[in-house]
PyMOL Python script that loads the backbone (N, CA, C, O; Angstrom):
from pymol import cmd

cmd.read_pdbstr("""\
ATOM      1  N   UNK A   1     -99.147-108.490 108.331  1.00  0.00           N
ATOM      2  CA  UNK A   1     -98.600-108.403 106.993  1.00  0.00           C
ATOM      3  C   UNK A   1     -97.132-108.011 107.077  1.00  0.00           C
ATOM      4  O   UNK A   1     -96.676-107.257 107.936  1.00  0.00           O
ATOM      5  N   UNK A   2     -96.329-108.683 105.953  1.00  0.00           N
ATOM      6  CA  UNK A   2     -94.773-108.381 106.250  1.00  0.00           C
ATOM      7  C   UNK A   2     -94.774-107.180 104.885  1.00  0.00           C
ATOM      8  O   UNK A   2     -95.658-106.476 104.398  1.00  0.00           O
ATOM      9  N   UNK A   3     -93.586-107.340 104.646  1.00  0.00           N
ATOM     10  CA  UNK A   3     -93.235-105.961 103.598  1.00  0.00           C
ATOM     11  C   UNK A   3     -93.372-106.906 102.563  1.00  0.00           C
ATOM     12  O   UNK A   3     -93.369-108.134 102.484  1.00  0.00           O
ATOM     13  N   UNK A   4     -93.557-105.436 101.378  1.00  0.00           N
ATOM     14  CA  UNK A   4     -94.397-106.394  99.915  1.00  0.00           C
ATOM     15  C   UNK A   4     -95.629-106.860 100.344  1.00  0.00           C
ATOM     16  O   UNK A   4     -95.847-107.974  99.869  1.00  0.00           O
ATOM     17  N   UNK A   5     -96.499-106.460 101.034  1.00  0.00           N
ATOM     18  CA  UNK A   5     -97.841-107.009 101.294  1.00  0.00           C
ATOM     19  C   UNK A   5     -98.200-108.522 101.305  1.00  0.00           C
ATOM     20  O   UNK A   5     -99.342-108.974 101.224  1.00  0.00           O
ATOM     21  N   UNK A   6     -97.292-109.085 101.393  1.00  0.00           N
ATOM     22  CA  UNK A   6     -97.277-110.699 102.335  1.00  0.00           C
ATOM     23  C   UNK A   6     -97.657-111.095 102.903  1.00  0.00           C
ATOM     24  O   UNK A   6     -96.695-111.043 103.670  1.00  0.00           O
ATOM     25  N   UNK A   7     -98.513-111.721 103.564  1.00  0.00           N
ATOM     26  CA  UNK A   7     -99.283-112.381 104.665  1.00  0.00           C
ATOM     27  C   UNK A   7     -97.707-112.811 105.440  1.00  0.00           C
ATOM     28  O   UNK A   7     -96.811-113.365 104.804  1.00  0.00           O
ATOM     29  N   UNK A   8     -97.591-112.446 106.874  1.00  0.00           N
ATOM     30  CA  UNK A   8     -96.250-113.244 107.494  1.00  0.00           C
ATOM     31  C   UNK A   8     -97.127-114.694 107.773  1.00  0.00           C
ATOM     32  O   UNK A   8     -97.966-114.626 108.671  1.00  0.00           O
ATOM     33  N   UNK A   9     -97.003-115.788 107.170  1.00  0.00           N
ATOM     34  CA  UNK A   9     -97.504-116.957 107.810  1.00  0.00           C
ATOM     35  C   UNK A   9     -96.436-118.303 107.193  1.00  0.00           C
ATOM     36  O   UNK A   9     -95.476-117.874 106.553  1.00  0.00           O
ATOM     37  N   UNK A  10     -96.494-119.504 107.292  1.00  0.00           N
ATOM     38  CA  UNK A  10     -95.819-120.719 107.340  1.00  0.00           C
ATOM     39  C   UNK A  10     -96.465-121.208 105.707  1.00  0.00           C
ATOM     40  O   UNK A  10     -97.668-120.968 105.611  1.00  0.00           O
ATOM     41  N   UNK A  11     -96.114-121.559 105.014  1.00  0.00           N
ATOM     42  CA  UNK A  11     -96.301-122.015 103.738  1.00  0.00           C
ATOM     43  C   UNK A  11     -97.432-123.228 103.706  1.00  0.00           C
ATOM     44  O   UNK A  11     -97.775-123.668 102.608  1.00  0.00           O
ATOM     45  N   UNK A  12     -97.925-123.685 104.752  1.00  0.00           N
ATOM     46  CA  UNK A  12     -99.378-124.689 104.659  1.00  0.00           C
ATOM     47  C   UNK A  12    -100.275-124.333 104.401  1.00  0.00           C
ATOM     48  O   UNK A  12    -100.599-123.209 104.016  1.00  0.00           O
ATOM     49  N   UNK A  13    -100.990-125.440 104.602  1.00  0.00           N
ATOM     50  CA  UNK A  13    -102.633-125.079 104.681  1.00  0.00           C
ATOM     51  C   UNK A  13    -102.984-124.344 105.628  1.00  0.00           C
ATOM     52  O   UNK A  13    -103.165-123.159 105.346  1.00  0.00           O
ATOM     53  N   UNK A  14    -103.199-124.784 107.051  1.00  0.00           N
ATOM     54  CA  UNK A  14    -103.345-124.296 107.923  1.00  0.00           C
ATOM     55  C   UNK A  14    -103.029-122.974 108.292  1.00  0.00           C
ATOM     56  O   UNK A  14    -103.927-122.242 108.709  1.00  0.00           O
ATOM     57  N   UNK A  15    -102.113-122.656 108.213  1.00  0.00           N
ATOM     58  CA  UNK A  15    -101.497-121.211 107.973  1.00  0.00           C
ATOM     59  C   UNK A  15    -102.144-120.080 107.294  1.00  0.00           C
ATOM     60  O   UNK A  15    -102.196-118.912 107.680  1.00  0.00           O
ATOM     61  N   UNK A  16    -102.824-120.808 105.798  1.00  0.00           N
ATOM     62  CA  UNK A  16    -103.337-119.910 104.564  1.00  0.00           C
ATOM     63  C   UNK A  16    -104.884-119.353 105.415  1.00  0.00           C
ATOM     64  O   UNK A  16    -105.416-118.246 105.324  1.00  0.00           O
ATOM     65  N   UNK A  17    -105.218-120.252 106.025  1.00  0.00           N
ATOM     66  CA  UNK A  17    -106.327-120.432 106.427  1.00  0.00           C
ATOM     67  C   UNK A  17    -106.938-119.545 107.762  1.00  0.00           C
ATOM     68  O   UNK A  17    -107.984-118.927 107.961  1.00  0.00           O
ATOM     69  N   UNK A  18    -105.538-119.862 108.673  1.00  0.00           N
ATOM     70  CA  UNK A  18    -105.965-118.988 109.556  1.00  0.00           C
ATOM     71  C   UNK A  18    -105.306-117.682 109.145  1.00  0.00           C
ATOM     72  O   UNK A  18    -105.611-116.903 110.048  1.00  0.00           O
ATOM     73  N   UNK A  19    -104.718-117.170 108.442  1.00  0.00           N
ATOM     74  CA  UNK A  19    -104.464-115.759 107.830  1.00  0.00           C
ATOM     75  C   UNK A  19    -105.618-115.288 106.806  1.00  0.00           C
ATOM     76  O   UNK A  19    -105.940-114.100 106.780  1.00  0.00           O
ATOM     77  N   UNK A  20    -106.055-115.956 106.211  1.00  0.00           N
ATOM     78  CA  UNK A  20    -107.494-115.831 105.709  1.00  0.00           C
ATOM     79  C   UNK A  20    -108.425-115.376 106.481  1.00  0.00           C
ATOM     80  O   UNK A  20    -108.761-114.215 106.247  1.00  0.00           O
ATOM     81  N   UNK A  21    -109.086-116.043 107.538  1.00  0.00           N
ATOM     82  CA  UNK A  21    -109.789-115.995 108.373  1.00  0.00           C
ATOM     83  C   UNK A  21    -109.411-114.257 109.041  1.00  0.00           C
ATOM     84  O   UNK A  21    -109.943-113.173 108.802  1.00  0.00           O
ATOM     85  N   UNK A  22    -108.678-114.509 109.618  1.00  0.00           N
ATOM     86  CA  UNK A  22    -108.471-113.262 110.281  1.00  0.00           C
ATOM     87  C   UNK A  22    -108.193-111.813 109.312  1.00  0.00           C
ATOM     88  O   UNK A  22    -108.148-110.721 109.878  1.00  0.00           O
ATOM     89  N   UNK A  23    -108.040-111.913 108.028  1.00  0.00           N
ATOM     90  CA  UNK A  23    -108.070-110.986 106.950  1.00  0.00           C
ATOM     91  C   UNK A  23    -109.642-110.593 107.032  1.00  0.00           C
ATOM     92  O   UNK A  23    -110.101-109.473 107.260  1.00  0.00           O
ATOM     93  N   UNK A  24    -110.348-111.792 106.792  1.00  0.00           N
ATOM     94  CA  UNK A  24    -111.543-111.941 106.666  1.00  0.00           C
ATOM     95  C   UNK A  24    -112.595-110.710 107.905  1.00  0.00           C
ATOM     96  O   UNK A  24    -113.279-109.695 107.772  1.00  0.00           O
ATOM     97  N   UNK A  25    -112.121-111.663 109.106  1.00  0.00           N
ATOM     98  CA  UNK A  25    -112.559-110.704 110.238  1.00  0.00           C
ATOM     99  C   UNK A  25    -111.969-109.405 110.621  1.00  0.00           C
ATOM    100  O   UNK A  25    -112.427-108.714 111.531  1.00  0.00           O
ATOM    101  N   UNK A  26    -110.841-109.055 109.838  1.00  0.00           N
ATOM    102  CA  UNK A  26    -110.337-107.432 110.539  1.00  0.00           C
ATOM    103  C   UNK A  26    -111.443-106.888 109.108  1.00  0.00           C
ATOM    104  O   UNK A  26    -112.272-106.082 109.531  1.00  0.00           O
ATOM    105  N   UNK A  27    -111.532-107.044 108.242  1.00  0.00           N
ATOM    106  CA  UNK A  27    -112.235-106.382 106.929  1.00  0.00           C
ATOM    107  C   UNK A  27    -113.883-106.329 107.521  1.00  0.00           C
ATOM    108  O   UNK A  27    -114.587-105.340 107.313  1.00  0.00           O
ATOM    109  N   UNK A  28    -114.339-107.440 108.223  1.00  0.00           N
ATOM    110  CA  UNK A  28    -115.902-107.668 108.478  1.00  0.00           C
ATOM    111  C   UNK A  28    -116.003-106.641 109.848  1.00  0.00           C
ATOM    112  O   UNK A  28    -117.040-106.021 110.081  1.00  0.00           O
ATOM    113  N   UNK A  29    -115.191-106.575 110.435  1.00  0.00           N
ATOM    114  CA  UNK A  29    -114.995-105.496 111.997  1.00  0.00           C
ATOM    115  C   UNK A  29    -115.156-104.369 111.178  1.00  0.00           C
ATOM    116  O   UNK A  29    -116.146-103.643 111.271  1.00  0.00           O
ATOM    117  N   UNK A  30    -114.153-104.160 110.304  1.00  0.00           N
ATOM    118  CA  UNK A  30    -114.019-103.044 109.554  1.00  0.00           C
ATOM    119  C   UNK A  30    -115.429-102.371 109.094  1.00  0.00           C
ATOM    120  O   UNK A  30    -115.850-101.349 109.636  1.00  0.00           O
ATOM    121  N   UNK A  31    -115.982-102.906 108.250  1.00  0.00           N
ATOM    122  CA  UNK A  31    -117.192-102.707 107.668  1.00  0.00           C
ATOM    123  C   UNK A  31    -118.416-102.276 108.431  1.00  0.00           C
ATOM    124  O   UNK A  31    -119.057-101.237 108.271  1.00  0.00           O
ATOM    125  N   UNK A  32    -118.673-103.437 109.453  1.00  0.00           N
ATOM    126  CA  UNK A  32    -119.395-102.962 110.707  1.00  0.00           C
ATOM    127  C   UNK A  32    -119.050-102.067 111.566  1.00  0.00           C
ATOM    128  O   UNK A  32    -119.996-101.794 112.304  1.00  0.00           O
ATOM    129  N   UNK A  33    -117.776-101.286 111.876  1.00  0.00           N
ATOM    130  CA  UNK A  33    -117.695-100.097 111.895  1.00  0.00           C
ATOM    131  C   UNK A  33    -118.259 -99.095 111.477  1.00  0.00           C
ATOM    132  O   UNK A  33    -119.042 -98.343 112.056  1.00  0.00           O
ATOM    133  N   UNK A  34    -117.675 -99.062 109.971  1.00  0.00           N
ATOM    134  CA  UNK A  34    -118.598 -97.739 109.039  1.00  0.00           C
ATOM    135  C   UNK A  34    -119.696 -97.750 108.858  1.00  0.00           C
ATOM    136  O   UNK A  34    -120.197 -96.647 108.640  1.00  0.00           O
ATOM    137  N   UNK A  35    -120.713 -99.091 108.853  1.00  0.00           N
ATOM    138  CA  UNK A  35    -121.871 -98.984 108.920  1.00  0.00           C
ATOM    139  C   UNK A  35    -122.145 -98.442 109.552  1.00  0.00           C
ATOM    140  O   UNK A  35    -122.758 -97.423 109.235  1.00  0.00           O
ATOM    141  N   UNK A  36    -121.865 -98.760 110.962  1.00  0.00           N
ATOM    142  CA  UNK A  36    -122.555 -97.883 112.062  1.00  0.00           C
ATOM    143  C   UNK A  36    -122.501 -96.312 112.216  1.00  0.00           C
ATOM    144  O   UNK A  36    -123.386 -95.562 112.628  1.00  0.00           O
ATOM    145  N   UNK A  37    -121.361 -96.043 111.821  1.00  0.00           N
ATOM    146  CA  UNK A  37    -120.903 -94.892 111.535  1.00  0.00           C
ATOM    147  C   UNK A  37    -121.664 -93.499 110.761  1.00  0.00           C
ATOM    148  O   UNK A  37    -121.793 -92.291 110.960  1.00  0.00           O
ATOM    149  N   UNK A  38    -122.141 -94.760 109.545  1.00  0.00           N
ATOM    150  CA  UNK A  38    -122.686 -93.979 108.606  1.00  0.00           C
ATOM    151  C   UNK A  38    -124.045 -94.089 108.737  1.00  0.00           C
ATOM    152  O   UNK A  38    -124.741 -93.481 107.924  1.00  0.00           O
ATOM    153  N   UNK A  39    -124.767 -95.003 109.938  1.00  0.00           N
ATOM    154  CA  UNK A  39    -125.915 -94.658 110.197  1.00  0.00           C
ATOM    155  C   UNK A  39    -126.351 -94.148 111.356  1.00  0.00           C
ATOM    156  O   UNK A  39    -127.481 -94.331 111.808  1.00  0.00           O
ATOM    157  N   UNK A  40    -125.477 -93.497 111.870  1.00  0.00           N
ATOM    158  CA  UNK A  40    -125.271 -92.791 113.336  1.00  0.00           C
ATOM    159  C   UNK A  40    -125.366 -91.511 112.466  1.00  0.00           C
ATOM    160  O   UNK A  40    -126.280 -90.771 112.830  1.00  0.00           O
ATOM    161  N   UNK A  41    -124.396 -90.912 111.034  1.00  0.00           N
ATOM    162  CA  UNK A  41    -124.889 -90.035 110.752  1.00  0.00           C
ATOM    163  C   UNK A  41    -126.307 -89.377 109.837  1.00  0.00           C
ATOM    164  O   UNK A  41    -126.839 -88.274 109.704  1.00  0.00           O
ATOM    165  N   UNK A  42    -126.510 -90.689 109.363  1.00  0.00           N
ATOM    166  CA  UNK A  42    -128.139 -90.377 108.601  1.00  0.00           C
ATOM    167  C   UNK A  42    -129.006 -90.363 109.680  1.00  0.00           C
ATOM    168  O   UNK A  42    -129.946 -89.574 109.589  1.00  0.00           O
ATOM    169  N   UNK A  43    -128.927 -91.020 110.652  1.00  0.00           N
ATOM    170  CA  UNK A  43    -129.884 -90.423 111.443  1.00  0.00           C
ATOM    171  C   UNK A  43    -129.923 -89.564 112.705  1.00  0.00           C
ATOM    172  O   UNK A  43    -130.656 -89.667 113.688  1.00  0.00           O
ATOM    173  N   UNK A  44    -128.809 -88.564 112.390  1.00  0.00           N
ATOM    174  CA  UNK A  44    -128.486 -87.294 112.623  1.00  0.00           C
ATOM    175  C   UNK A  44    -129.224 -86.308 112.248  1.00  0.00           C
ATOM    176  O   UNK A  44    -129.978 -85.441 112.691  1.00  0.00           O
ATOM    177  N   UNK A  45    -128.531 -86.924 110.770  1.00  0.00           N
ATOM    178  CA  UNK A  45    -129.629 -85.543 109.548  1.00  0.00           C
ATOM    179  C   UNK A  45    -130.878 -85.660 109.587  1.00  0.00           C
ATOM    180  O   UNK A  45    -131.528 -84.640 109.361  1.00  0.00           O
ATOM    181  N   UNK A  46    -131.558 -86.849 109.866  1.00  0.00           N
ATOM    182  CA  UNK A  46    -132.869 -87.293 109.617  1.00  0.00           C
ATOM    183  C   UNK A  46    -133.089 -86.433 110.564  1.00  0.00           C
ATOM    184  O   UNK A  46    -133.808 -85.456 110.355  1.00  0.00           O
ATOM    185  N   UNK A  47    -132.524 -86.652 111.720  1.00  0.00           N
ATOM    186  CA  UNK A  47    -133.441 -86.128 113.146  1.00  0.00           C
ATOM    187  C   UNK A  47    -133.490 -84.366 113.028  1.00  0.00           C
ATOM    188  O   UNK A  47    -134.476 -83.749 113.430  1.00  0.00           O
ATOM    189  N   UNK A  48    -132.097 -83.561 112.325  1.00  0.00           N
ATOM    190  CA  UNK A  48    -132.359 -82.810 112.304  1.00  0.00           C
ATOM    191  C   UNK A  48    -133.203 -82.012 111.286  1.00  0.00           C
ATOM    192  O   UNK A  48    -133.642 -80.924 111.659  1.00  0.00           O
ATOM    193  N   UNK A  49    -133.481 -82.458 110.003  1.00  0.00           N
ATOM    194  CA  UNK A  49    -134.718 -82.800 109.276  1.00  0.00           C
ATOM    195  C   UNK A  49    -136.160 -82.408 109.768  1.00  0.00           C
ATOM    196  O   UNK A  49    -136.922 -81.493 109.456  1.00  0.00           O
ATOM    197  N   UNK A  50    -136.251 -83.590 110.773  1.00  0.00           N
ATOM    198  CA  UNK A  50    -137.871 -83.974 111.116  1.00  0.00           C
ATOM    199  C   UNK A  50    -137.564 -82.796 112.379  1.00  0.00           C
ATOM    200  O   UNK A  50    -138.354 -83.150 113.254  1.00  0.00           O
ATOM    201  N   UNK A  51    -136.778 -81.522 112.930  1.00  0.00           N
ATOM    202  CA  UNK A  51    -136.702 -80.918 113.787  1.00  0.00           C
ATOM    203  C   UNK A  51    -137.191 -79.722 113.138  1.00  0.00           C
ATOM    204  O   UNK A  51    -138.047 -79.038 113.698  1.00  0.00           O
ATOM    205  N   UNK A  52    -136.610 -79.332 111.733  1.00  0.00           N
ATOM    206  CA  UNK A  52    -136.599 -78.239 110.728  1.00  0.00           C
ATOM    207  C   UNK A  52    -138.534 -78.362 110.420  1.00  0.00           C
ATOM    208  O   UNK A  52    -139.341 -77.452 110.610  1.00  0.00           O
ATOM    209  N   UNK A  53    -138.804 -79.619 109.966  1.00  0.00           N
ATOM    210  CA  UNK A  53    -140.085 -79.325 109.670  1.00  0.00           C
ATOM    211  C   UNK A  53    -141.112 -79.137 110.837  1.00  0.00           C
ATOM    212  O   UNK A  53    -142.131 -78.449 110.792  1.00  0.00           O
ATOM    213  N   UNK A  54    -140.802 -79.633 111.542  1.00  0.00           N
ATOM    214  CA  UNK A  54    -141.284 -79.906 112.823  1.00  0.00           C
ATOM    215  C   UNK A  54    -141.686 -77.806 113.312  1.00  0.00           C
ATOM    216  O   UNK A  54    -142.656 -77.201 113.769  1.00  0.00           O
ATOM    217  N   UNK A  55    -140.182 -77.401 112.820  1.00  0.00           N
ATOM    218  CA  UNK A  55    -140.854 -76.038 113.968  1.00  0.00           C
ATOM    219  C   UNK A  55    -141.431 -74.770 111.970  1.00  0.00           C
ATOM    220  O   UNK A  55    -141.908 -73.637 112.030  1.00  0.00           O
ATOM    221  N   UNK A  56    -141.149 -75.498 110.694  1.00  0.00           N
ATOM    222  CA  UNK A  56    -141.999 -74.837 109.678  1.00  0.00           C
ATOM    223  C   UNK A  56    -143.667 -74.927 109.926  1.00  0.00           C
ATOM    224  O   UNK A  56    -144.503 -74.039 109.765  1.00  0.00           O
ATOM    225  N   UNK A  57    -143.873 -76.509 110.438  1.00  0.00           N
ATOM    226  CA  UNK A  57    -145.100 -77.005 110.624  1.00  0.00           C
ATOM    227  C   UNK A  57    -146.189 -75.660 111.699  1.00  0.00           C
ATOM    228  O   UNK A  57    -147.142 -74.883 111.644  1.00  0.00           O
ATOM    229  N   UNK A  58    -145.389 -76.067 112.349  1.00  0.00           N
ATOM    230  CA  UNK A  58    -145.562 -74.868 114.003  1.00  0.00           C
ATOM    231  C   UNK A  58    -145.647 -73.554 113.670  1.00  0.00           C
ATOM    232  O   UNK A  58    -146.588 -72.961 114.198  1.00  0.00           O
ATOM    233  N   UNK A  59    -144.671 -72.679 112.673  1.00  0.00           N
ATOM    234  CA  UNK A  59    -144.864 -72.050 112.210  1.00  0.00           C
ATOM    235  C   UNK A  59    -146.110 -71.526 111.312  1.00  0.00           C
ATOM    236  O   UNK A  59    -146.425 -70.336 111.317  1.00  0.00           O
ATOM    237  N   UNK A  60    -146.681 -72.337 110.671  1.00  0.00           N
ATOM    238  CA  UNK A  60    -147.742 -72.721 109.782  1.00  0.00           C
ATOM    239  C   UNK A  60    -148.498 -72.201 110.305  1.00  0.00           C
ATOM    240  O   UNK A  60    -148.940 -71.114 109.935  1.00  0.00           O
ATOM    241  N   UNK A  61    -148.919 -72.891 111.440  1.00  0.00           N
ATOM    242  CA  UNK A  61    -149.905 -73.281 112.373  1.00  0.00           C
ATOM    243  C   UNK A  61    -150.198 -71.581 113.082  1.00  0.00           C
ATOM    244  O   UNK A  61    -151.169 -70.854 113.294  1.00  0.00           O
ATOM    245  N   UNK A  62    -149.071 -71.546 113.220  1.00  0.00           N
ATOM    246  CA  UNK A  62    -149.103 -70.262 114.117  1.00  0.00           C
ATOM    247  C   UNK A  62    -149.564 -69.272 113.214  1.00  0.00           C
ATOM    248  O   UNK A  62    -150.693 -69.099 113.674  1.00  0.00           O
ATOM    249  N   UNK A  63    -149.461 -68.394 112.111  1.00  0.00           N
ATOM    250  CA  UNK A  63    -149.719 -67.685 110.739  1.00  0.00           C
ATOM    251  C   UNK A  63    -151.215 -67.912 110.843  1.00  0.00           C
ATOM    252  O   UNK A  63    -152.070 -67.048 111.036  1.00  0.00           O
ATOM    253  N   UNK A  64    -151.388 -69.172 110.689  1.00  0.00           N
ATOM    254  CA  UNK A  64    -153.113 -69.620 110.233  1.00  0.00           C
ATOM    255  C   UNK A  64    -154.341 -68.942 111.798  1.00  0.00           C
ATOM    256  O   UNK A  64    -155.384 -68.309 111.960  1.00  0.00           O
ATOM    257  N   UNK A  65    -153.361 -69.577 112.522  1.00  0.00           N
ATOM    258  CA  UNK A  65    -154.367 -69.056 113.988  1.00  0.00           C
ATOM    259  C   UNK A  65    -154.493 -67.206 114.292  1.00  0.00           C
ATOM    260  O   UNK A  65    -155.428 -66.672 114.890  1.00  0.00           O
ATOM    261  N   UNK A  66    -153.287 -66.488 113.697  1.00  0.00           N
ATOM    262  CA  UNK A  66    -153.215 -65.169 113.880  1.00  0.00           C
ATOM    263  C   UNK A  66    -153.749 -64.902 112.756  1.00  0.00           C
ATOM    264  O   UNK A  66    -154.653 -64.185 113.185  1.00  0.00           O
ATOM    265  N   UNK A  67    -153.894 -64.914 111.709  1.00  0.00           N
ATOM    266  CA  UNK A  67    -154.063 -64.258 110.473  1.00  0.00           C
ATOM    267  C   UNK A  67    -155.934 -65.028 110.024  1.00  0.00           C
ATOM    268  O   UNK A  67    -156.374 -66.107 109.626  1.00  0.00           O
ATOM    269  N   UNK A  68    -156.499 -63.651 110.412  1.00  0.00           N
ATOM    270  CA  UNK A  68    -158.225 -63.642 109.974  1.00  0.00           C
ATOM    271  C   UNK A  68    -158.449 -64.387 108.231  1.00  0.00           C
ATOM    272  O   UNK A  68    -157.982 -64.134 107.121  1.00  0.00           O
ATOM    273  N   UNK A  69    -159.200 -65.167 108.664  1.00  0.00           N
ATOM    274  CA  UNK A  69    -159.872 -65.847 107.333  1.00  0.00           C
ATOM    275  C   UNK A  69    -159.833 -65.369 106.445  1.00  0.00           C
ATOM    276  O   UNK A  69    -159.403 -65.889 105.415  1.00  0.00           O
ATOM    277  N   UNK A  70    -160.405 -63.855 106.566  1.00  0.00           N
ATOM    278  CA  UNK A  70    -160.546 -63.022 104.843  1.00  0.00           C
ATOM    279  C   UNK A  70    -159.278 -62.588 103.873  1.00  0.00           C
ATOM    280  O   UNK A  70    -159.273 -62.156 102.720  1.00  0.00           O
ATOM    281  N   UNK A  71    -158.224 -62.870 104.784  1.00  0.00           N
ATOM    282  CA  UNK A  71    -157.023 -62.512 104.487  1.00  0.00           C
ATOM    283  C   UNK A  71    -156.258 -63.489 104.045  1.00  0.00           C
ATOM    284  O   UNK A  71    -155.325 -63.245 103.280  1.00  0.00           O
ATOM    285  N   UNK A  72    -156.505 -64.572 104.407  1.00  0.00           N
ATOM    286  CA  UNK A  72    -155.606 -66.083 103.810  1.00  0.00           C
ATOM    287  C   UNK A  72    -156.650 -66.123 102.961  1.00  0.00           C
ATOM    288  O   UNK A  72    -155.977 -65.705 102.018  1.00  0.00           O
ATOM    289  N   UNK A  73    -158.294 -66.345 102.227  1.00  0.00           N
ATOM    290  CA  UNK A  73    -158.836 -66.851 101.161  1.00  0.00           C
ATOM    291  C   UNK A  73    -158.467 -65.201 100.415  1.00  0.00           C
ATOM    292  O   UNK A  73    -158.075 -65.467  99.279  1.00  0.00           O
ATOM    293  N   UNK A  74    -158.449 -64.151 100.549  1.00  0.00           N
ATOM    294  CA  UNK A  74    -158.340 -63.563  99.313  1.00  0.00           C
ATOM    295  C   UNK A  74    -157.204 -63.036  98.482  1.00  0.00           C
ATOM    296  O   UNK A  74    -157.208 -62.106  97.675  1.00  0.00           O
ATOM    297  N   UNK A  75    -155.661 -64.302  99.071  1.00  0.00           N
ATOM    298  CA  UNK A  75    -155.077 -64.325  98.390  1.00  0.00           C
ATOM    299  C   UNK A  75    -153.906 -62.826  98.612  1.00  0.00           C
ATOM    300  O   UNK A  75    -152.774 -62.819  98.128  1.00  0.00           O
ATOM    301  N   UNK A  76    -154.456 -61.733  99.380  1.00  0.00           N
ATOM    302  CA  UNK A  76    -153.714 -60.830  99.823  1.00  0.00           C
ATOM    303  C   UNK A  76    -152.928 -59.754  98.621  1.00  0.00           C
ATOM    304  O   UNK A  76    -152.186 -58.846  98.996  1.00  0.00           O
TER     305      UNK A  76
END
""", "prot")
cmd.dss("prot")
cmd.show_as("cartoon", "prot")
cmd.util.cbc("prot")
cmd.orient("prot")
């Protein structure tokens, strides 16, 4: 691009075309970038997510195995 946001190219067809094109593909690179980007970070969070429940679960688990029957049904 020249100054004034111009395409620098030759006044044809050909010209319009391959400056098109390549507008086209730095914007489509572009995009597929941030996609990836932005799903590199959702499944970040996800993972750290399914890590959080993962050790509440465990936790659970653990409470239920220490703590006598009569004491979890009567509500305490």
């Amino acid at each position: 691009m020249a100054k004034g946001g111009k395409f620098a190219a030759n006044n044809d067809d050909k010209s319009e075309h391959a400056v098109n094109g390549a507008a086209a593909s730095a914007v489509g690179k572009t995009l597929s970038t941030l996609i990836i980007a932005i799903r590199n970070t959702v499944d970040s969070g996800l993972k750290t997510i399914s890590d959080a429940l993962a050790t509440v679960t465990q936790e659970d688990k653990s409470v239920e195995a220490t703590t006598p029957a009569e004491t979890v049904t009567s509500g305490q």
